[in-house]
MARLODO-477424 format. One line per 3 residues: number of its first residue (from 0); their letters; for each residue x negated, y negated, z negated of C-alpha. Coordinates in Angstrom, 1 decimal. Each point is the difference from the previous one (the first is absolute). Example, Ala and Ser with C-alpha at 12.3 -4.5 7.8 and 13.67 -1.06 7.14 Angstrom:
# MARLODO-477424
0 = as = -12.3:4.5:-7.8  -1.4:-3.4:0.7
END
This chain:
# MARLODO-477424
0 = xxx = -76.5:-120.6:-80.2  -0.5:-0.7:3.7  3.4:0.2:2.2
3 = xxx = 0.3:1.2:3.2  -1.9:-2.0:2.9  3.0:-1.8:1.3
6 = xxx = -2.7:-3.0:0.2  0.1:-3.2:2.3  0.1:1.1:3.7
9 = xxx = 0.0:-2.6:3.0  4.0:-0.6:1.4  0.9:1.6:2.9
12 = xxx = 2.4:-0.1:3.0  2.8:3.1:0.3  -1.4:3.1:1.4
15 = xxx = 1.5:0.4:3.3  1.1:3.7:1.3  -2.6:2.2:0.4
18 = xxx = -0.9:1.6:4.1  1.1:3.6:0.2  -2.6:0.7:2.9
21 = xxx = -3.2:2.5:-0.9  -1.3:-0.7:3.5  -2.2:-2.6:-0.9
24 = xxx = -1.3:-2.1:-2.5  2.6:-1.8:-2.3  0.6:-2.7:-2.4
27 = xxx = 2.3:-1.5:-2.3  -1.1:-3.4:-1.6  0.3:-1.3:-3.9
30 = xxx = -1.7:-2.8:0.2  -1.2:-1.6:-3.1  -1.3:-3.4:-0.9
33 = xxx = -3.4:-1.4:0.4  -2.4:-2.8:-1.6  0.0:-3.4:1.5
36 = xxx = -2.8:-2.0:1.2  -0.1:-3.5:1.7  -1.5:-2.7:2.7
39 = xxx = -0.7:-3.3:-0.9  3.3:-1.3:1.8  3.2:-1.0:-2.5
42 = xxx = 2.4:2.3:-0.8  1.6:2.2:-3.3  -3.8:1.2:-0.5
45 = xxx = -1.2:-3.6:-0.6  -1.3:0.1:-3.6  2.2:-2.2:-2.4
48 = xxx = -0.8:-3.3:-1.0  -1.7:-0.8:-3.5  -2.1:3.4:0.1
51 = xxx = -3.3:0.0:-2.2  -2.5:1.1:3.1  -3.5:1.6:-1.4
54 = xxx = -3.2:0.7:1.3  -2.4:3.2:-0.3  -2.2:0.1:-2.4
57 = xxx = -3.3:-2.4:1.1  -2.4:3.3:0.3  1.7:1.5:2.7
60 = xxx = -1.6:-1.7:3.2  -3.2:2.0:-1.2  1.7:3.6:-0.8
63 = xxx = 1.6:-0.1:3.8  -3.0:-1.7:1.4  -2.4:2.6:-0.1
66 = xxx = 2.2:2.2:2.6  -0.2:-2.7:2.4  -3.7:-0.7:-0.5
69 = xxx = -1.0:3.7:0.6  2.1:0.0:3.0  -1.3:-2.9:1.1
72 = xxx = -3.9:1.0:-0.7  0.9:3.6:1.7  1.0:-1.9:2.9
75 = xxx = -2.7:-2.1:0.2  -2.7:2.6:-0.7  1.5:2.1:2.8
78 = xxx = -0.7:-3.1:2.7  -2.8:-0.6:-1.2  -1.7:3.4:0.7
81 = xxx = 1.7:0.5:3.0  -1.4:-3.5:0.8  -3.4:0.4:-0.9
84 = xxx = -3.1:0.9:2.2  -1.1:3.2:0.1  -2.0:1.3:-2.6
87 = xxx = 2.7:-2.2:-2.4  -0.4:-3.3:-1.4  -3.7:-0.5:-2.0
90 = xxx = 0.8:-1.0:-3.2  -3.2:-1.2:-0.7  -0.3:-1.8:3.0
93 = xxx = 2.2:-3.7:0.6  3.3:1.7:0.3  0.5:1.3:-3.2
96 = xxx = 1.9:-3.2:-1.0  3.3:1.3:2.3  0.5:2.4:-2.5
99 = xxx = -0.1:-2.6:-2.7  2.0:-2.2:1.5  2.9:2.7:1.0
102 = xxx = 0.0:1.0:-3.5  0.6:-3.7:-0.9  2.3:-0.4:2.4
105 = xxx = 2.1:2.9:-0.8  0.2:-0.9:-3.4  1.2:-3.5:1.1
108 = xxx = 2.8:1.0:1.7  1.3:3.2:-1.6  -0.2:-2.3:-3.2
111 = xxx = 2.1:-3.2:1.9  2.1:2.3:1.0  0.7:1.4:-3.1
114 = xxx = 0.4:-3.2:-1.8  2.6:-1.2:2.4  2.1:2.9:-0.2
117 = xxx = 0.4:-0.6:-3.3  0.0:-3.5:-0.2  3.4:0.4:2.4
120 = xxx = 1.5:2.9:-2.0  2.8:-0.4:-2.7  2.9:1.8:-1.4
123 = xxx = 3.0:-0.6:-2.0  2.9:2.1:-1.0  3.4:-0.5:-1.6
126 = xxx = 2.9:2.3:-1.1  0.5:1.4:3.7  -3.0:-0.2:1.9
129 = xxx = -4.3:-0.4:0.1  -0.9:-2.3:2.4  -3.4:-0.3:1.5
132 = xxx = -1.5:-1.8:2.2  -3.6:0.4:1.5  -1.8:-0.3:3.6
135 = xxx = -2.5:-2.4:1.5  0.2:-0.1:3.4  3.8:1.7:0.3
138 = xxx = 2.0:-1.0:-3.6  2.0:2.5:-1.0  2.9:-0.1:-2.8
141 = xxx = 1.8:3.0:-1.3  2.1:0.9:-2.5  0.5:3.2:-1.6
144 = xxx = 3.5:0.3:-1.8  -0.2:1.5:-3.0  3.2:2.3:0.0
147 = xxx = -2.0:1.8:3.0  -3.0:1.1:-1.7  -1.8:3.2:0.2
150 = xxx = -2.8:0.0:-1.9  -2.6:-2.1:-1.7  -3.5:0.9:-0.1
153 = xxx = -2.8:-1.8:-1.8  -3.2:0.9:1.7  -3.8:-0.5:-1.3
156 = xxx = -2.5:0.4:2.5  -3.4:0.5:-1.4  -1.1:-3.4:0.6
159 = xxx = 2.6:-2.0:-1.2  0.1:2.2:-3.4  -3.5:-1.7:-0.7
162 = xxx = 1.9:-3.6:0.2  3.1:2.1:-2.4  2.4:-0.8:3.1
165 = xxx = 2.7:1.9:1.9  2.1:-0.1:2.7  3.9:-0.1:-0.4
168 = xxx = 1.6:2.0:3.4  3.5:0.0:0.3  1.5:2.8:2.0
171 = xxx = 3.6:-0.3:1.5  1.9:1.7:2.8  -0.4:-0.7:3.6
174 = xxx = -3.5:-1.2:2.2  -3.5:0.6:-0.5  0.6:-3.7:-0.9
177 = xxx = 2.5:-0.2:-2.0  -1.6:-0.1:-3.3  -2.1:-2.8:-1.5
180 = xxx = -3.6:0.3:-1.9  -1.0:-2.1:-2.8  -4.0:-0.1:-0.5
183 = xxx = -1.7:-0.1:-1.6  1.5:-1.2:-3.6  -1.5:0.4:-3.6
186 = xxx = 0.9:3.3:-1.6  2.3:-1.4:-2.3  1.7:-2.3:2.3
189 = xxx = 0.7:2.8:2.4  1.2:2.2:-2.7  2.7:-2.5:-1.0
192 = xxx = 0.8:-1.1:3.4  1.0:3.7:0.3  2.0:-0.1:-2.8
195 = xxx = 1.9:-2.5:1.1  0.9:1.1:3.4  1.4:3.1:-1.3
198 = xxx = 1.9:-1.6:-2.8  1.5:-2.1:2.4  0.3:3.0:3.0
201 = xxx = 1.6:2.1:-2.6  3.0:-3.2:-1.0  -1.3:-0.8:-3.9
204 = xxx = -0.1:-2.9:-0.6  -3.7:-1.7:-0.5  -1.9:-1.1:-3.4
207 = xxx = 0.0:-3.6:-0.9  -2.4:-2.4:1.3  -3.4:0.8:-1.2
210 = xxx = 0.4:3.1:-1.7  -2.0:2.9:1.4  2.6:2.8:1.1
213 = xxx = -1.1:3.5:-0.9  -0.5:3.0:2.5  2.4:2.6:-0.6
216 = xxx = -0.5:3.2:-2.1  -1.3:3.3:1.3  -0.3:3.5:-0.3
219 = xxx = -2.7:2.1:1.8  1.3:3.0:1.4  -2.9:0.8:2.3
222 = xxx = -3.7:0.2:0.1  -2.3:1.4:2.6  -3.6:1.2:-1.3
225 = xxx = -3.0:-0.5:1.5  -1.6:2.9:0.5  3.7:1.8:1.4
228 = xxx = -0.3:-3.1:2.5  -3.7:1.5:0.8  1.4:2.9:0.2
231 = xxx = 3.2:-0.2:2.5  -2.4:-2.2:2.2  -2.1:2.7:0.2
234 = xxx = 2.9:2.5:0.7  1.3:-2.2:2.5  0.1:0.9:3.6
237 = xxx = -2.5:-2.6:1.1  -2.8:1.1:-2.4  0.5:3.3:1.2
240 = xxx = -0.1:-0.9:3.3  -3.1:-1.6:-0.5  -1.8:3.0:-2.1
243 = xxx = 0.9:2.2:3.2  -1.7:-2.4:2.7  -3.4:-0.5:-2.1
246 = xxx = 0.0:3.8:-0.2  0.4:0.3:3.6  -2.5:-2.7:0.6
249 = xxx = -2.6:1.5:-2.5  0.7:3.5:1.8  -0.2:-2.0:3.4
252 = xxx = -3.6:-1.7:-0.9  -1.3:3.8:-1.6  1.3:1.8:3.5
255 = xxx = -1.7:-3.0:2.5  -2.9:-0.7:-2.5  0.5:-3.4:0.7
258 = xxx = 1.3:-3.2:-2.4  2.3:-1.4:3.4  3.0:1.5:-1.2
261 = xxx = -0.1:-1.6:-3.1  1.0:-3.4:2.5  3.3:1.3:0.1
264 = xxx = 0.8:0.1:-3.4  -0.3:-3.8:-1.2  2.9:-1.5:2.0
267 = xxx = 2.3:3.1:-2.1  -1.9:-0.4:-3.4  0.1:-3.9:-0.1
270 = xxx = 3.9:0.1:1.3  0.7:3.1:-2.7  -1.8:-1.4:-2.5
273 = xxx = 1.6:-3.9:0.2  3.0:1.3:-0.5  -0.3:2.5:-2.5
276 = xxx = -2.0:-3.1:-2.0  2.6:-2.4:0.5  2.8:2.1:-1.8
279 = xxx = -2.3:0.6:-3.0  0.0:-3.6:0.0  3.0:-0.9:0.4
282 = xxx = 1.5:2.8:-2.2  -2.6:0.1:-2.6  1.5:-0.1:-3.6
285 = xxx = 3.7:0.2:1.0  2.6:-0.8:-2.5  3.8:-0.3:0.3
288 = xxx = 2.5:-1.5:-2.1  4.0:-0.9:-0.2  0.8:-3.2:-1.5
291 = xxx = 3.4:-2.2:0.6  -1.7:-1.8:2.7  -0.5:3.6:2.1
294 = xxx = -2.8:2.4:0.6  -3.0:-1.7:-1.5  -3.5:1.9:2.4
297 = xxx = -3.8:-1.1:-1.0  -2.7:1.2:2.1  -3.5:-0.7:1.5
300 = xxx = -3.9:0.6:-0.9  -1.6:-3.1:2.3  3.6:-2.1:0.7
303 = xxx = 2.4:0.8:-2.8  3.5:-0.3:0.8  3.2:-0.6:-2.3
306 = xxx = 3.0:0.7:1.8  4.2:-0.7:-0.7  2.3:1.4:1.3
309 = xxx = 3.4:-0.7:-0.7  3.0:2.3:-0.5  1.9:1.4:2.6
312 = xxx = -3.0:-1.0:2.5  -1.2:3.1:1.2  1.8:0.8:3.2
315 = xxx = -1.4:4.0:0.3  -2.6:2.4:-2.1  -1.5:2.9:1.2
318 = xxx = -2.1:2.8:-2.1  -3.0:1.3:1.8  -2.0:3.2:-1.1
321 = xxx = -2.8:1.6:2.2  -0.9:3.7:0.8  -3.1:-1.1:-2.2
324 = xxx = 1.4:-1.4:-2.8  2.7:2.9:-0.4  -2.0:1.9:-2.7
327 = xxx = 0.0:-3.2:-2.0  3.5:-0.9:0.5  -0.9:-3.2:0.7
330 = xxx = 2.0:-2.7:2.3  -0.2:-3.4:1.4  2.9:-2.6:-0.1
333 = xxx = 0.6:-2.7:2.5  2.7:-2.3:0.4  1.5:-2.9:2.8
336 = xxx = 0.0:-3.1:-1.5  1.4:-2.6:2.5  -2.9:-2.6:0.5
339 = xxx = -2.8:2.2:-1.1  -0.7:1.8:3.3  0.1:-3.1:2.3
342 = xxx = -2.6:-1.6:-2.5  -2.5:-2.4:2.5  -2.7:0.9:-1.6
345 = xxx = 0.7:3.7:0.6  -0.3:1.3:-3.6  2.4:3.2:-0.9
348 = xxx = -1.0:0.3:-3.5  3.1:-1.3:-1.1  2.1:3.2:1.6
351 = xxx = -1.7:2.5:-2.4  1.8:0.6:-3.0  -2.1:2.6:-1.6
354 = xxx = -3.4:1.6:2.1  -0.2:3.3:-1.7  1.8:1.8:-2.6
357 = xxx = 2.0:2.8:-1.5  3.4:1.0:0.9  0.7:-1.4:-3.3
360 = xxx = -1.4:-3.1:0.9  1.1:-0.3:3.5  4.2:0.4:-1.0
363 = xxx = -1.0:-2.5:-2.8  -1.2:-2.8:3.1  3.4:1.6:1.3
366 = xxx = 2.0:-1.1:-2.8  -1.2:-3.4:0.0  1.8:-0.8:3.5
369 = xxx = 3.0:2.6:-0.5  0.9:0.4:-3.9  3.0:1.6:1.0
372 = xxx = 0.0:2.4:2.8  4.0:1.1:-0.2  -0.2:3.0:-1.3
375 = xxx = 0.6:1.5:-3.0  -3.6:2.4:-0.5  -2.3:-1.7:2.4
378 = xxx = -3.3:2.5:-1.0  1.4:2.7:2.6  1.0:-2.1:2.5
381 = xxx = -3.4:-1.7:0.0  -2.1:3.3:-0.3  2.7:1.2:2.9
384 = xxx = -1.3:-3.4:1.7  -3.6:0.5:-0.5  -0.9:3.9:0.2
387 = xxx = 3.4:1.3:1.3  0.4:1.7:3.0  3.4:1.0:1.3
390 = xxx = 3.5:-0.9:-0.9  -0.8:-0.6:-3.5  2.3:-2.5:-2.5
393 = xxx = 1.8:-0.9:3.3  -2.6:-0.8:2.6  1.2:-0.1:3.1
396 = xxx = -2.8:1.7:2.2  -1.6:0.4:4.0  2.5:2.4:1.2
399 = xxx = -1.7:3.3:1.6  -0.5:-0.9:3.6  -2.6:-3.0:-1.3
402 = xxx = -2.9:2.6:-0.6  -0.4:-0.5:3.6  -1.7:-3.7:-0.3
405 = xxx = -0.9:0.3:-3.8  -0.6:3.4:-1.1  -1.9:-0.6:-3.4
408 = xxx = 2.4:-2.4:-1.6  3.4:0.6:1.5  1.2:1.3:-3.0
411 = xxx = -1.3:-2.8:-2.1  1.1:-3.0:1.8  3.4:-1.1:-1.3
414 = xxx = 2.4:-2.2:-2.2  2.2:-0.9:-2.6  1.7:-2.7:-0.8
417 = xxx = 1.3:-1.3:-3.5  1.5:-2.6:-1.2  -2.6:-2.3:-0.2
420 = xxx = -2.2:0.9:2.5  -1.3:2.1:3.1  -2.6:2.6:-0.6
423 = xxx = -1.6:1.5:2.9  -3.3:2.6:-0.5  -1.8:0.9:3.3
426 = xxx = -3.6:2.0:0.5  -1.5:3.3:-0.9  -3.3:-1.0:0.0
429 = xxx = 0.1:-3.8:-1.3  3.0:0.4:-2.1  2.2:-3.5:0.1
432 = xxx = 3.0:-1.4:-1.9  1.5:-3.3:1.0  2.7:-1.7:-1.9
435 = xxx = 2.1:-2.8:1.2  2.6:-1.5:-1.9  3.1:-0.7:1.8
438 = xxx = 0.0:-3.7:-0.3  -3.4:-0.1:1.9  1.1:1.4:2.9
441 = xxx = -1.4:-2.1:3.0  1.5:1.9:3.0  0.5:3.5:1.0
444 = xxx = -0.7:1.9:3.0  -0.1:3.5:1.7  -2.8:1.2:2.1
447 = xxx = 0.4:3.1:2.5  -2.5:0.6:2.6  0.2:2.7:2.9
450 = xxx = -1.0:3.2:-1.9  2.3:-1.3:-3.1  2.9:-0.6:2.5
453 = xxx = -0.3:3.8:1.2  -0.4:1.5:-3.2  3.4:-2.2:-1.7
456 = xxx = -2.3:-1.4:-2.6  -1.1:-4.0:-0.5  -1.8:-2.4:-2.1
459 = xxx = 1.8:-2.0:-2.8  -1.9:-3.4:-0.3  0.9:-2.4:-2.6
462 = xxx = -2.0:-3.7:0.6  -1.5:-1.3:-3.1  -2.1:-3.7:-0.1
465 = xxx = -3.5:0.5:1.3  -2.5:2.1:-2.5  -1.5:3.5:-0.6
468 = xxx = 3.6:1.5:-0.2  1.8:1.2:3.3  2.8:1.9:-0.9
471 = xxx = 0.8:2.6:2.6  1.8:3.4:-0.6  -1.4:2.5:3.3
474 = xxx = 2.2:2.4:1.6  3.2:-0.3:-1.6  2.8:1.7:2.1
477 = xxx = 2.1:-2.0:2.1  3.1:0.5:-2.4  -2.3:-1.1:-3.4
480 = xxx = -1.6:-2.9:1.8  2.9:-1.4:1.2  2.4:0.4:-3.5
483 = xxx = -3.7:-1.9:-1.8  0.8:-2.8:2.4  3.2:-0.7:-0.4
486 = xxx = 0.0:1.1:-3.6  -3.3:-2.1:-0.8  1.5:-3.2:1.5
489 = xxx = 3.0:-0.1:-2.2  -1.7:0.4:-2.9  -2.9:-2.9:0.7
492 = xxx = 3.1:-2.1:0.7  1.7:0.6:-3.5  -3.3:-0.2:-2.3
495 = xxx = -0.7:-3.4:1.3  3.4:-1.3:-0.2  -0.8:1.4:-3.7
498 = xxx = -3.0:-1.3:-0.9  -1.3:-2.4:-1.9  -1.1:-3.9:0.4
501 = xxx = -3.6:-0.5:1.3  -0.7:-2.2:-3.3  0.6:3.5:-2.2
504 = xxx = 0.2:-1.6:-3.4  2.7:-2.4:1.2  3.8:-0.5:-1.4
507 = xxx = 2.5:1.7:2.4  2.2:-3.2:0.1  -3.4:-2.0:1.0
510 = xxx = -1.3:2.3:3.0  3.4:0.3:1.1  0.5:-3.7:0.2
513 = xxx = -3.6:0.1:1.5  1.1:1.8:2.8  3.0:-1.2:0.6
516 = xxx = -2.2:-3.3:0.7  -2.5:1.4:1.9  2.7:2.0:2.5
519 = xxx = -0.2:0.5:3.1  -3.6:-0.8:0.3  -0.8:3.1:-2.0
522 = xxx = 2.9:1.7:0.3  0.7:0.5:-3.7  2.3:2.6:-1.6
525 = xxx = 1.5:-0.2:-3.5  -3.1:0.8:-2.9  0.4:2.8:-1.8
528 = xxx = -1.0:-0.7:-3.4  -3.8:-0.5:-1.0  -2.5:2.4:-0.5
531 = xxx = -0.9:0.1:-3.1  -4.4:1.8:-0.7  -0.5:0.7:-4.1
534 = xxx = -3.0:1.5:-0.8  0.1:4.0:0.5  0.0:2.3:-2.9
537 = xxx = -3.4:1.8:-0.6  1.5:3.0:1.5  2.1:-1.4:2.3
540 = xxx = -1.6:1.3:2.8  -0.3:3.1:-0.9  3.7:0.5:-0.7
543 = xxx = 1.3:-1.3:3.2  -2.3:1.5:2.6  -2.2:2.5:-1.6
END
């Protein structure tokens, strides 16, 4: 049986009072904790001595330097026709070796290049901390502490899947830099190197020397079909959008009886269609799972992704449902995870926690964040919460006088709060729910502009870490906006005085004394006692949420 999410959250300072002005923009800071990384200079990041430092595995030069050959050729081709004499270079004439030779060239370098970025990488890790260090020309050393992770992915781009190698990227709070990459290893190795890092993140205690540890158990709770991923892609707003202008371009070339129009159409089709291709990739055979390590997500068609995230990391979720999917009942899940969305290479995958599926489904993705969401009967809050309109199970509502600025929703957008969380639903059209847990509060704010200020309504805005998820609740009166503020504060303040160490299979007496070490640097309160993740029943789901 799973308890309720009183997970690891980061430590924060006291919440100071919150601003009783509506007259502008407001906020009240709970600032939380985030990942370390480090220069080369000495200091408390300096690895340890007596650390076993490893290298990538001996393929990887060649799987990363391809990119930086076809940059380099791209480049090079690009001066070279811009160079040539008119009429272009004859390649049957005596310049046809330039080409040959920029090829080689290219190749040359992309390849040197290559090889001495990973000749100059290594990493190492103990029972706190993965330490890496990499860079040619600027050397860089960072450490990622292991009682701040986020997430672990391992990633298999299509090329490096030929070679049976992966890359290990660890995710924590903070930067766009503040996480560390690991390819590309053998599967196996990165597999157990994952292993170990959440063992240790999580406070067990690691196997003997030598002995393989073995991944955690799991359950799957959730699985996306193929052709109902076809199938929302095509009832997606995009491929709508793009049905509509080919019409009108069709109609366009019928009424002119000429093929010009049909110019404007391939900046749209080629933007459209990228995108709609890249989340079939990405979110082709989706499957979900809970196991003691967290929420267990496997994804990808051309780069397959394996993702971890561990409990209690999830800082907000929101349910999505279109006007077009509404026949279907069908909804999309997204979540914050704090190191996902600042991500240098820019990849968002990892804030999806189911693409498409049934109500069913979607308060199943629900329940693997929020087991418990305070209340007794959650089904009719939650169907209150996703189709409600109105006062309903004790939403508080957009009093009358907000029709003025939002007359299809008004009587949709509200809130209620339990005792776990904050639910907020918003929209008419695109209906939204967005959960926060109190813990995760960032910061909070209210927002009134000039026609807000006139009308006595404002804009309750609660601050999450950066990610798909803004929670906002529109056109709350003046009275209900400013109780949520003060009321929201207080209760972020208790549940993370309340809950649990970051390392959430760790002894109480052992975090505590971790703390109590590590205070005032991170500002450390007493550890509540650890979280404990057995394996749900077969129904489990089912009997909580649904």
């Amino acid at each position: 049986m799973l308890p309720p999410s009183d997970a690891p959250s980061p430590r924060s300072a006291p919440v100071p009072p919150p601003p009783t002005s509506l007259s502008k923009a407001t906020g009240v800071p709970i600032p939380g904790s985030s990942g370390l990384t480090t220069d080369g200079s000495a200091g408390p990041d300096t690895p340890p001595p007596g650390l076993e430092w490893k290298r990538l595995h001996p393929v990887t030069p060649f799987v990363r330097g391809w990119a930086v050959i076809a940059v380099l050729l791209v480049v090079f081709g690009r001066q070279s026709i811009e160079s040539a004499p008119e009429g272009g270079i004859p390649v049957d004439g005596g310049n046809w070796w330039i080409f040959a030779v920029g090829i080689a060239a290219a190749g040359v370098i992309g390849g040197v290049y290559a090889w001495l970025s990973w000749r100059v990488t290594r990493y190492a890790y103990d029972s706190d901390a993965v330490y890496v260090h990499s860079g040619i020309l600027f050397r860089q050393q960072r450490k990622v502490r292991l009682d701040r992770l986020q997430a672990i992915d391992i990633v298999k781009p299509l090329l490096a899947r030929f070679f049976g190698l992966a890359e290990l990227k660890l995710s924590v709070a903070g930067g766009g830099d503040s996480g560390a990459k690991l390819g590309f290893l053998r599967d196996a190795d990165a597999n157990q190197l994952r292993n170990v890092l959440l063992a240790r993140a999580a406070g067990l205690e690691e196997a003997p020397d030598g002995e393989i540890l073995p991944e955690a158990p799991e359950s799957e709770v959730l699985q996306v079909p193929p052709g109902r991923l076809i199938a929302s892609l095509l009832l997606s707003g995009a491929a709508i959008f793009l049905i509509i202008f080919v019409a009108a371009t069709i109609v366009a070339m019928i009424v002119s009886r000429s093929i010009s129009p049909i110019a404007t159409i391939f900046p749209a089709l080629i933007g459209v269609g990228a995108y709609v291709f890249s989340r079939f990739t990405s979110e082709f055979n989706f499957t979900g799972a809970i196991s003691p390590d967290g929420i267990r997500l496997r994804h990808g068609l051309l780069e397959t992704r394996s993702q971890t995230i561990p409990p209690g990391r999830v800082q907000a979720i929101r349910l999505t449902q279109g006007l077009l999917w509404r026949k279907a009942d069908w909804w999309r899940v997204e979540v914050n995870v704090a190191g996902y969305a600042d991500s240098s290479d820019g990849n968002q995958t990892g804030t999806v926690l189911l693409p498409v599926g049934s109500r069913d489904d979607a308060l199943r993705a629900l329940w693997l964040v929020l087991p418990d969401l305070g209340v007794d009967d959650p089904r009719p809050l939650l169907e209150a919460a996703l189709s409600g309109s109105g006062p309903r199970e004790e939403f508080t509502t957009s009093p009358r006088s907000a029709r003025w600025v939002d007359p299809l929703a008004w009587q949709r957008n509200g809130y209620r709060v339990t005792s776990r969380g904050l639910l907020i639903r918003r929209g008419r059209l695109t209906r939204r729910l967005e959960v926060v847990p109190h813990e995760r509060t960032q910061s909070l704010g209210l927002a009134q502009g000039p026609i807000q200020r006139r009308l006595g309504i404002a804009t309750f805005v609660l601050h999450s870490t950066p990610g798909p998820v803004s929670p906002r609740v529109p056109h709350l009166s003046d009275a209900d906006a400013a109780h949520l503020l003060h009321a929201q504060a207080a209760r972020a303040r208790a549940a993370r005085t309340l809950a649990g160490p970051e390392r959430w299979m760790q002894a109480p007496a052992q975090a505590a004394g971790l703390a109590l070490d590590r205070a005032p640097d991170d500002e450390a309160t007493p550890a509540s006692a650890p979280v404990r993740l057995d394996m749900p029943d077969e129904n489990r789901p089912t009997k909580d949420l649904l």
